[in-house]
C-alpha positions as CSV (number, residue, x, y, z in Angstrom):
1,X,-17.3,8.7,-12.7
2,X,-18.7,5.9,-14.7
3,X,-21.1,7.5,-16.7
4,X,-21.2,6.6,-20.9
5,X,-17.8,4.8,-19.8
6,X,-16.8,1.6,-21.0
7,X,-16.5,-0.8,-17.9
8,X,-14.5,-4.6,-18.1
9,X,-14.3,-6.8,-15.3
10,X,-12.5,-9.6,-15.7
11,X,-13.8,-12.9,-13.7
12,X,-17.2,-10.8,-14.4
13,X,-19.9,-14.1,-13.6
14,X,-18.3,-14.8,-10.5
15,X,-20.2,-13.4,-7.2
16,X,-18.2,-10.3,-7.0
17,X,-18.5,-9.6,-10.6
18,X,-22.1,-10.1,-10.8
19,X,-22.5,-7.7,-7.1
20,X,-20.2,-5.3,-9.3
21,X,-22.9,-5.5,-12.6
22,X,-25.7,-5.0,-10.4
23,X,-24.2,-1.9,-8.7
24,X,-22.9,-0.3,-11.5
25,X,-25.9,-0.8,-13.7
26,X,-28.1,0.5,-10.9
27,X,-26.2,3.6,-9.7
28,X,-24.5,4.8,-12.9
29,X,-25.1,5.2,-16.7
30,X,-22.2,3.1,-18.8
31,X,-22.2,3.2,-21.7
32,X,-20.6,-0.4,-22.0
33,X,-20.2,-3.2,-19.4
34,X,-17.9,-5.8,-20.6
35,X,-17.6,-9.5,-19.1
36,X,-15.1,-11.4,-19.2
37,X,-14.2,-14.9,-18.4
38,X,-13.9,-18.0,-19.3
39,X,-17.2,-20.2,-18.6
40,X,-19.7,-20.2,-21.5
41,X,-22.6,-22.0,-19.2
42,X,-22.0,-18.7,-16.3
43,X,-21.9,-15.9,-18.9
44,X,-25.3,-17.8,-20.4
45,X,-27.0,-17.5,-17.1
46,X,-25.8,-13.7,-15.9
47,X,-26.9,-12.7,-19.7
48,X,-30.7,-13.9,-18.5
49,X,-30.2,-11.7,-15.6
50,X,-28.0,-8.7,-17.1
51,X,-29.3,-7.9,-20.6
52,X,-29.7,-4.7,-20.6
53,X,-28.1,-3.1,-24.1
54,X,-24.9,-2.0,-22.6
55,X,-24.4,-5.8,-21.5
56,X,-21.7,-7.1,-23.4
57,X,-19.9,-11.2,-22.7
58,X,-16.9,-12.0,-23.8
59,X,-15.6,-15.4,-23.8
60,X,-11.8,-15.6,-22.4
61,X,-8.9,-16.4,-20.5
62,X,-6.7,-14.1,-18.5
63,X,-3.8,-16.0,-19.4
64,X,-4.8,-15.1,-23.4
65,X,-3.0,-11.6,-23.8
66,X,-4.6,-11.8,-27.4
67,X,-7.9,-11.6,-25.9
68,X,-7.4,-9.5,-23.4
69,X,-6.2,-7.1,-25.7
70,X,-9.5,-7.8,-28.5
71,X,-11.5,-7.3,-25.3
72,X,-10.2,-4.1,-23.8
73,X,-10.2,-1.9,-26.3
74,X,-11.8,1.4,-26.2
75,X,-12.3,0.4,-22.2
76,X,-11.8,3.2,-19.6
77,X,-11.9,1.2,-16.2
78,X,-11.0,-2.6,-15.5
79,X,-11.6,-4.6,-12.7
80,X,-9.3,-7.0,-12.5
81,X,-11.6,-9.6,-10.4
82,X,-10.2,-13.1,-12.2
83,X,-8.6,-15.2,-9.8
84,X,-8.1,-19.0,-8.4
85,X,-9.0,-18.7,-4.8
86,X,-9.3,-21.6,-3.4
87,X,-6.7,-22.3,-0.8
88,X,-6.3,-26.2,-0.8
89,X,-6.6,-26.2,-4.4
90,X,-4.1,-24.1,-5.2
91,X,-1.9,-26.0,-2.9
92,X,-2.5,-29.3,-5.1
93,X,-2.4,-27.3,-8.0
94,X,0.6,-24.4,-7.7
95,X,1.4,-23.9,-10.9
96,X,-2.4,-23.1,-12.2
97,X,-2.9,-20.8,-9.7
98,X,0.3,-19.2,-10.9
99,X,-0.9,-19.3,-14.8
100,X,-3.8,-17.3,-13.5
101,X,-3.3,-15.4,-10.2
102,X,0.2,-14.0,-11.6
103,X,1.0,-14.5,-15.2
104,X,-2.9,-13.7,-15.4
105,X,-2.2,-10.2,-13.7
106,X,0.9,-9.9,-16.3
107,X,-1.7,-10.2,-19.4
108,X,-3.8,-8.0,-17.7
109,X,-1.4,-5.3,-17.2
110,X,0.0,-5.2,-20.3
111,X,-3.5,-5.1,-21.8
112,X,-4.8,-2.2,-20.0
113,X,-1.5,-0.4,-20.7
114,X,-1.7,1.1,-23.9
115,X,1.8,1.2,-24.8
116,X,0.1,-19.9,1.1
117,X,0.5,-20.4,-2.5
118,X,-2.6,-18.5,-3.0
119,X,-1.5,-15.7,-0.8
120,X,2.0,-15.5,-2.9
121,X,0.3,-15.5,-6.2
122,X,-1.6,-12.4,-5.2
123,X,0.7,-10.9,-3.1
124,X,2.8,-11.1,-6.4
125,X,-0.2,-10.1,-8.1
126,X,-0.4,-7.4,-5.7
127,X,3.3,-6.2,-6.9
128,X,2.9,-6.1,-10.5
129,X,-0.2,-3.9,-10.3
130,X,1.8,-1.2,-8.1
131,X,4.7,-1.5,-10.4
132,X,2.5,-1.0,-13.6
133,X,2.3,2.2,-12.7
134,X,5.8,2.8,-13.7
135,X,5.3,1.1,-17.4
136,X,2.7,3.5,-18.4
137,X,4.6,6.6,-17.8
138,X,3.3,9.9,-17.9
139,X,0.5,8.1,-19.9
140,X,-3.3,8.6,-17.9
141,X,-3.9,5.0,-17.2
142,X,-3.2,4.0,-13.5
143,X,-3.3,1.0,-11.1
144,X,-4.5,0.3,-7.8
145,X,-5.2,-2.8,-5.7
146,X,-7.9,-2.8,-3.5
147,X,-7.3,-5.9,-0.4
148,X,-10.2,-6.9,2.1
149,X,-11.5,-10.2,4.3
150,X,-13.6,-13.2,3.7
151,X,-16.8,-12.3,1.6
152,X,-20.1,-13.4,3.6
153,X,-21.7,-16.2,1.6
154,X,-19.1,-16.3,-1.3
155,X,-18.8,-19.4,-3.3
156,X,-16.7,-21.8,-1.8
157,X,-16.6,-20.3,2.0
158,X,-17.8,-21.5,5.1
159,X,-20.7,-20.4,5.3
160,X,-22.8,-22.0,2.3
161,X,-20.6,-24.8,3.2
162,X,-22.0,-24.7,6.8
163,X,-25.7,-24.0,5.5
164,X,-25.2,-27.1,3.2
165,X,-24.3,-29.3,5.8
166,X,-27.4,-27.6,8.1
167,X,-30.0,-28.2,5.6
168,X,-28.4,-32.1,5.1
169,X,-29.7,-32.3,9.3
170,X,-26.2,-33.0,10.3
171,X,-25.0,-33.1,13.9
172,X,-21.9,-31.7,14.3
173,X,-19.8,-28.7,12.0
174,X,-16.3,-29.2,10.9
175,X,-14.0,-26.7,12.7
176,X,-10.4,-26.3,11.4
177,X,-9.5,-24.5,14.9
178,X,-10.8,-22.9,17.6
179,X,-8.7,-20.1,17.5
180,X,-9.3,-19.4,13.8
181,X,-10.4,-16.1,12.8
182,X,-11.5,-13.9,9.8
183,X,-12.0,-10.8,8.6
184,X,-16.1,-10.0,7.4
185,X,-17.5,-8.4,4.8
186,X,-20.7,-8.5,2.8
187,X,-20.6,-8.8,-1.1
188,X,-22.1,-5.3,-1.6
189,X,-19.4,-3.6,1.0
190,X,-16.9,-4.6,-0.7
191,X,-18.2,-3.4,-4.0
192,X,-19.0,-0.1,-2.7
193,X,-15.6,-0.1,-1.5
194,X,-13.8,-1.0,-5.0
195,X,-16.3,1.8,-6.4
196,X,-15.0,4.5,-3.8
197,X,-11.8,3.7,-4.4
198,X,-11.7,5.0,-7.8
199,X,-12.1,8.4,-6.8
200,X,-9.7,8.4,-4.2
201,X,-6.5,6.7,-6.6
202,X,-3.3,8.2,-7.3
203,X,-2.4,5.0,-8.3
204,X,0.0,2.2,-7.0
205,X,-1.6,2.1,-3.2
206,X,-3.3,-0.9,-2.0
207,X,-6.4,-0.2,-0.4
208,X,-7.4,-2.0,3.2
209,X,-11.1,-1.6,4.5
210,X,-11.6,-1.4,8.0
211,X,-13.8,-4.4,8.9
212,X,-15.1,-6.9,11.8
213,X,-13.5,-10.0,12.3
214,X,-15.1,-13.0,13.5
215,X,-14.2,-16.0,15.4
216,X,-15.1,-19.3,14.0
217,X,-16.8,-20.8,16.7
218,X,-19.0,-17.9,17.1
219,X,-20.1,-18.3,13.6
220,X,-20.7,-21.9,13.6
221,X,-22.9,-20.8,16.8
222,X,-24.7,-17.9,15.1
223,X,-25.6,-20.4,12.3
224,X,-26.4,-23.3,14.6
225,X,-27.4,-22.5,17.7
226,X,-26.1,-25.3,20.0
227,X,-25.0,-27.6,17.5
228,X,-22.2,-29.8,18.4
229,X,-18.3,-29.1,16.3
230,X,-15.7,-31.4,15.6
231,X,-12.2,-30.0,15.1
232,X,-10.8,-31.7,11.7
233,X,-7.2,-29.9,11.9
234,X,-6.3,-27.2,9.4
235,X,-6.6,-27.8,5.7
236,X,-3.3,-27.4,3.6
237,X,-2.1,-23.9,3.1
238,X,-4.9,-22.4,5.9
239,X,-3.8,-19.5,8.1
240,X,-5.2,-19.1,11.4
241,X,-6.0,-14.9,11.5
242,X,-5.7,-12.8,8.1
243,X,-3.3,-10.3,8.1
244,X,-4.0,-7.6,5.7
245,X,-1.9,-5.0,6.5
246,X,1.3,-6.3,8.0
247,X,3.9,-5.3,10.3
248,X,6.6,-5.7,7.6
249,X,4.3,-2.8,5.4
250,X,4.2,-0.6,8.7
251,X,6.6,2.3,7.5
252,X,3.9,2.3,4.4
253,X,0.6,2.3,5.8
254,X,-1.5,5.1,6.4
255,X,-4.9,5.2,8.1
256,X,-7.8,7.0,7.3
257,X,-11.4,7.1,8.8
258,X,-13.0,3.7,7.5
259,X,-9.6,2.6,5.6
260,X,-5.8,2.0,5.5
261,X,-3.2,2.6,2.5
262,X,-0.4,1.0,1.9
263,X,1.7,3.0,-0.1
264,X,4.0,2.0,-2.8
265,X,7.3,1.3,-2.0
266,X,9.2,2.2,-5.3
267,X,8.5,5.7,-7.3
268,X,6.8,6.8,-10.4
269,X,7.5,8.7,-13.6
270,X,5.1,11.4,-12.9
271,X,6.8,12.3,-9.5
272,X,6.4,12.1,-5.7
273,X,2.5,11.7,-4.5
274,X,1.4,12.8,-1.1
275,X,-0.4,9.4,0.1
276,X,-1.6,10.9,3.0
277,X,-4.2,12.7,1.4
278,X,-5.9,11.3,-1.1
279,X,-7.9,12.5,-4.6
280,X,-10.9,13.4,-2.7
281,X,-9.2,15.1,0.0
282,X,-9.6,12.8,2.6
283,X,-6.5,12.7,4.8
284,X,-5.1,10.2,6.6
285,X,-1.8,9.9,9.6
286,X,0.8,7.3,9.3
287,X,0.8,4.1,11.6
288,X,3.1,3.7,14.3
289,X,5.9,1.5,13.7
290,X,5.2,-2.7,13.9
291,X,1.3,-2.1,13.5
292,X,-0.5,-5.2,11.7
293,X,-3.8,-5.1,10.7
294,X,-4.3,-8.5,11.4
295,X,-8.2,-11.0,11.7
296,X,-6.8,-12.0,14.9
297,X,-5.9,-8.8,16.9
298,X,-9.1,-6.7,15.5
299,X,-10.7,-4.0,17.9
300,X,-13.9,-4.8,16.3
301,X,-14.7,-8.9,16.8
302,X,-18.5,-9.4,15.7
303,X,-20.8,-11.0,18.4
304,X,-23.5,-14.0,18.1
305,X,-26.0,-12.0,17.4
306,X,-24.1,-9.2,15.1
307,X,-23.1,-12.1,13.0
308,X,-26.5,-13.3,12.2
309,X,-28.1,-9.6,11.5
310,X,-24.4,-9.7,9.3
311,X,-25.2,-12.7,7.4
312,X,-28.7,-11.9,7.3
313,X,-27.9,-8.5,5.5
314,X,-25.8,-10.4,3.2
315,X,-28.2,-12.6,2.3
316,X,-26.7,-15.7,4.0
């Protein structure tokens, strides 16, 4: 699919975006690789790692539609990876999360078409990508949003924050709650599963993996076996489970084997899709009505010891 194509992924020196650059540059043969963000020192560091001739940096802002537009042209797939993320911060700060997470997924949008707070700014986010699908028209390009859990080892997450405060000897871990819970997933899964999820697009689903949760104290225990915790109280804007498919969506999702789908709730210029199968004829059964795909009610919790062979997979 990817092969002598020309590849831009916005947010491209963060850790997704470098897993992404590895992958693709490993498994396929673009013919271009395009990031772009905004931090000269990070695009000077991946271009020591990643400077093979395809390699291209581009210095910009998603909130820049100008350079959005200089940078994708003649581009043929765009990962749209460029967000703020951090919870707290974009409590403190609302409306620069909502210059990047949503007017950020406007420029982005509009370039690619060729004619908690956090959680609102991408569920908004999440909108305007499924609705793009109606602005391009019967034109070819289409959008899709792919949604999964808490990324082992991810900049900014628990667990190089717990590994920090390990290697400092310290006696006791920070716990916001006991009953806190996330959904896991290693850096790689989840690019394999934004790679996948090409070939399976019609374009305007939102794409679910199905992954293990894990309960906080188990992790802290996995990490530091015996080690005492103190429960600090939850930070500002902090959920206790993820819920990535909720009961609201129910009438919309559709499970398959190793995913869900939740379909589009408005319709598109080129006509009604079938959803339940998709473009690589992998078929999938509606959910029964009030089902949530939620961190907290998972089937599949990770133990002690799977979380340790997890994070030790990931590199954690």
């Amino acid at each position: 699919m990817f092969e002598n194509k020309s590849v831009l992924i916005t947010g491209g020196t963060g850790s997704f975006g470098r897993k992404f650059t590895r992958t693709l540059i490993e498994r396929h043969k673009p013919r271009r690789v395009i990031v772009f963000s905004r931090d000269e020192l990070k695009q000077y560091e991946m271009s020591q790692e990643f400077n093979s001739p395809q390699m291209r940096y581009f210095i910009g802002d998603v909130r820049d539609p100008e350079r959005l537009q200089q940078a994708m042209r003649g581009v043929d797939f765009v990962i749209h990876a460029a967000a703020l993320k951090q919870v707290p911060a974009a409590e403190y700060n609302p409306m620069e999360c909502i210059k990047t997470n949503v007017h950020g997924a406007e420029n982005v949008i509009k370039a690619a078409n060729p004619i908690n707070l956090y959680g609102a700014t991408k569920l908004a986010s999440d909108k305007l990508f499924v609705a793009a699908n109606n602005m391009v028209g019967y034109e070819k390009t289409r959008f899709s949003v792919v949604r999964y859990g808490n990324v082992v080892g991810s900049r900014g997450s628990v667990v190089p924050f717990f590994q920090k405060l390990i290697a400092e000897n310290a006696t006791s871990l920070p716990i916001t709650d006991t009953r806190m819970t996330r959904f896991w997933i290693t850096l790689q899964e989840g690019v394999d599963f934004v790679i996948r999820n090409f070939a399976r697009m019609h374009g305007g689903e939102i794409f679910v993996p199905k992954i293990p949760s894990v309960r906080i104290t188990d992790l802290a225990e996995a990490m530091a076996p015996g080690m005492a915790t103190n429960v600090i109280g939850i930070r500002p804007g902090e959920k206790l489970h993820e819920t990535m498919c909720p009961a609201d969506d129910s009438h919309l999702t559709v499970e398959f084997s190793d995913h869900f789908v939740i379909r589009p709730t408005i319709k598109f210029y080129r006509g009604d899709v079938d959803y339940l199968t998709n473009n690589i004829e992998e078929r999938g059964q509606a959910v029964a009505q009030g089902f949530e795909y939620s961190s907290g009610t998972n089937g599949h919790f990770l133990n002690v010891d799977e979380i340790k062979a997890y994070n030790a997979r990931a590199g954690a």
